[in-house]
N, C-alpha and C positions, 0 to 999 in steps of 0.2 A: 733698488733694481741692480746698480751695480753689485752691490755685493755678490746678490745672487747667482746673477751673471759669470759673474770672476770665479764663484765658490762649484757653478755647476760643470765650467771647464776646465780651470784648473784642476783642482783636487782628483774627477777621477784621468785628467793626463797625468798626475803624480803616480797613479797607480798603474799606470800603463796604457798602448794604445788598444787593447778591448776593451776595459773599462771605459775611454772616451769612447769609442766607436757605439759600445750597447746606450749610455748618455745619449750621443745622437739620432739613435734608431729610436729611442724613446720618446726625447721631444719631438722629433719627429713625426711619430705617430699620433702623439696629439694631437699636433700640428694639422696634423691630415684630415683628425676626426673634426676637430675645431672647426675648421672650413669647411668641410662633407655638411656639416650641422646648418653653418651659416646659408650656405647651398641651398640646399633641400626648403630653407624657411623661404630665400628669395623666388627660388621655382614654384613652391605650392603657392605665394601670395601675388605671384607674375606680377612683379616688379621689379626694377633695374635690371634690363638684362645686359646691361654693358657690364654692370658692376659684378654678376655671376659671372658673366665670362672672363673677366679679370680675377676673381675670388681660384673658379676652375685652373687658370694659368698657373697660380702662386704654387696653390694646390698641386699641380702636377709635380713646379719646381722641389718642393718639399718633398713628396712621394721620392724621388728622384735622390735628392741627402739622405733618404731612407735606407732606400735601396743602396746604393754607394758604401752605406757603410755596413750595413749585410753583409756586401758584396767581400767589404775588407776583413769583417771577422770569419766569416764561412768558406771563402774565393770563389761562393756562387749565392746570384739573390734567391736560387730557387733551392739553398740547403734544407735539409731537414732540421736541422739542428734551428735553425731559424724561425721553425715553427714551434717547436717545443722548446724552449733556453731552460737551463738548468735553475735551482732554487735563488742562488744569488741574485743571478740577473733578472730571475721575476719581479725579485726584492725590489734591486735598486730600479730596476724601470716601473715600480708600486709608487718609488718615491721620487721620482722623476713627475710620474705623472700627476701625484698629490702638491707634488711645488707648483706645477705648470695649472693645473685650476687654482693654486690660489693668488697664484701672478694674473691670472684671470680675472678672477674675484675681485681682486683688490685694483685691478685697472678698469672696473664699471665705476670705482670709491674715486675715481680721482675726477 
C-alpha cells in the first residue's frame, strides 16, 4: 500500500503540478463513483441511513479535492477542457483508475 501510495504522488509531482493535479482529479473521481455505488446499494436496500449520510458527506468531501484540482489545472471547474482532457491524461487517469480497483480488489483479500 505504501508503495503505491508514495509511487501514485510522488512520480507524477516529479513530472509536474498537472500531472499531480489530473492524479488527483482521477482518484478522485473514483472515489466519487466508489461511494455513488455504495449509496445507491444502502438507499435501494433502506438500511443504515446514518451511515448513507455519512458515506453522502465523504462524498461530497471528495467531489470537492476534484473540483479544486480542476479548478488548478483549468482556473475554472466549469472549463471545457475539463470535459474532454487530451490523449495523455485520458491515459494516465485509464491507469489511475485500473490501480484504484485493484487497491479495491485486493482490500475485499485482506
Amino acid at each position: 500500500w505504501r508503495a503505491a501510495a508514495l509511487s501514485l504522488g510522488f512520480f507524477p509531482a516529479l513530472a509536474g503540478p498537472r500531472c499531480l493535479y489530473w492524479t488527483v482529479a482521477s482518484v478522485e473521481t473514483f472515489v466519487e463513483e466508489h461511494y455513488q455505488a455504495q449509496i445507491m446499494r444502502l438507499r435501494e436496500e433502506k438500511v443504515l441511513p446514518e451511515m448513507t449520510v455519512l458515506l453522502e458527506r465523504l462524498c461530497a468531501e471528495e467531489v470537492e479535492h476534484k473540483n479544486e484540482a480542476v479548478e488548478a489545472l483549468f482556473g475554472s471547474r466549469d472549463a471545457p477542457e475539463a470535459l474532454s482532457p487530451g490523449v495523455v491524461a485520458r491515459a494516465w487517469g485509464s491507469i489511475v483508475g485500473v490501480g484504484s480497483v485493484a487497491a479495491v480488489e485486493a482490500s475485499k483479500l485482506v
